[in-house]
LOSEGU-211192 format. One record per residue (C-alpha): y, x, z; residue in three letters. Coordinates in Angstrom, 2 decimals, m for minus. Layout:
# residues N
north / east / up / residu
Y / X / Z / ALA
...
This chain:
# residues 68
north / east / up / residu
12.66 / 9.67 / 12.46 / UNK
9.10 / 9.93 / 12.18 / UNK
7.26 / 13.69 / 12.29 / UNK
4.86 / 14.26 / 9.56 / UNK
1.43 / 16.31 / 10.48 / UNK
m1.39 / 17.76 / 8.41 / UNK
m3.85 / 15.76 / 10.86 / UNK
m1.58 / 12.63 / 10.00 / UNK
m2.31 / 13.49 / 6.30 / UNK
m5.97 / 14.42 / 6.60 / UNK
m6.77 / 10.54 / 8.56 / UNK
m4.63 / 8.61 / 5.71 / UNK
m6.88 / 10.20 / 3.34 / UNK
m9.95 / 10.27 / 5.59 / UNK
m9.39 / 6.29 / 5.56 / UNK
m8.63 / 5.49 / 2.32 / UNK
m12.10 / 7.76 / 0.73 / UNK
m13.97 / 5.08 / 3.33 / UNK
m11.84 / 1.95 / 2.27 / UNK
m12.49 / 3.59 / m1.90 / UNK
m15.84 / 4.05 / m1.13 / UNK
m17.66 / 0.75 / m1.95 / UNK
m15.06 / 0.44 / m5.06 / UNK
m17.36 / 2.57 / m7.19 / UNK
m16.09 / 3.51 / m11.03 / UNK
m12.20 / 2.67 / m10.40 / UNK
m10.91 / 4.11 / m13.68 / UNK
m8.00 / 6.10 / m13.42 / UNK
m5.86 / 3.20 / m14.86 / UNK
m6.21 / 1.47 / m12.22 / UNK
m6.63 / 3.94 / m9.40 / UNK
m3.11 / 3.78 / m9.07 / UNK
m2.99 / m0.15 / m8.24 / UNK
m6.16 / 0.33 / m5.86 / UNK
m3.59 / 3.42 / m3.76 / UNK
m1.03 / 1.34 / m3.77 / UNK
m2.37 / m1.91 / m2.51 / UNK
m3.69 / 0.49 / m0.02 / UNK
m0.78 / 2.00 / 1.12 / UNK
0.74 / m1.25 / 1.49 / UNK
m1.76 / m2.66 / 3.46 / UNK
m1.57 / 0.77 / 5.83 / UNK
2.17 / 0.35 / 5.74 / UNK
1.14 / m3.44 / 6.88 / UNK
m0.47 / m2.81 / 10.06 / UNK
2.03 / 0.06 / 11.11 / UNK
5.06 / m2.43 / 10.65 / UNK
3.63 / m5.76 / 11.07 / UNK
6.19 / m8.39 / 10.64 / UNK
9.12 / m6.28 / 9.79 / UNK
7.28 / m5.94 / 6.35 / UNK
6.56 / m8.95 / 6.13 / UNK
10.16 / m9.93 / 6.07 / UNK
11.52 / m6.85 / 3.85 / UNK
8.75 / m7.99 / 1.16 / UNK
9.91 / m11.93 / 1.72 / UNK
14.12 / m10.37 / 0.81 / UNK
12.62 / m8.27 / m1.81 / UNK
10.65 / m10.99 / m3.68 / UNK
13.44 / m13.60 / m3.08 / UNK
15.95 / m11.24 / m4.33 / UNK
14.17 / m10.84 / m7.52 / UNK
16.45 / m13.08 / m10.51 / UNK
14.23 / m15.86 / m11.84 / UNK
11.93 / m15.17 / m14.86 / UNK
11.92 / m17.69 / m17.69 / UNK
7.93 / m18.44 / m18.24 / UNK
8.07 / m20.80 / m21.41 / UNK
């Protein structure tokens, strides 16, 4: 179990306004995509290969899509 700060909360969001930064006019339709691609990669470097391998199961879990 993993204790959750206001300082903890104040440097994810200090770091992702720098990472947003030089992505000027994100519209808010694809904000979204833009947090989430940064959470993962934040959730990345925390976990290293551990989420590597839960993505790897996820993705090969997935049932196969018919594409003609």
């Amino acid at each position: 179990f993993c204790e959750v700060h206001v300082n903890t909360m104040e440097g994810f969001w200090s770091l992702l306004r720098s990472w947003l930064r030089p992505h000027r006019g994100i519209s808010q339709e694809k904000l979204p995509l833009y947090l989430s691609f940064f959470e993962f990669v934040h959730n990345a470097k925390r976990r290293g290969k551990a989420l590597l391998s839960a993505l790897l199961d996820s993705l090969l879990s997935l049932p196969p899509r018919n594409t003609y």
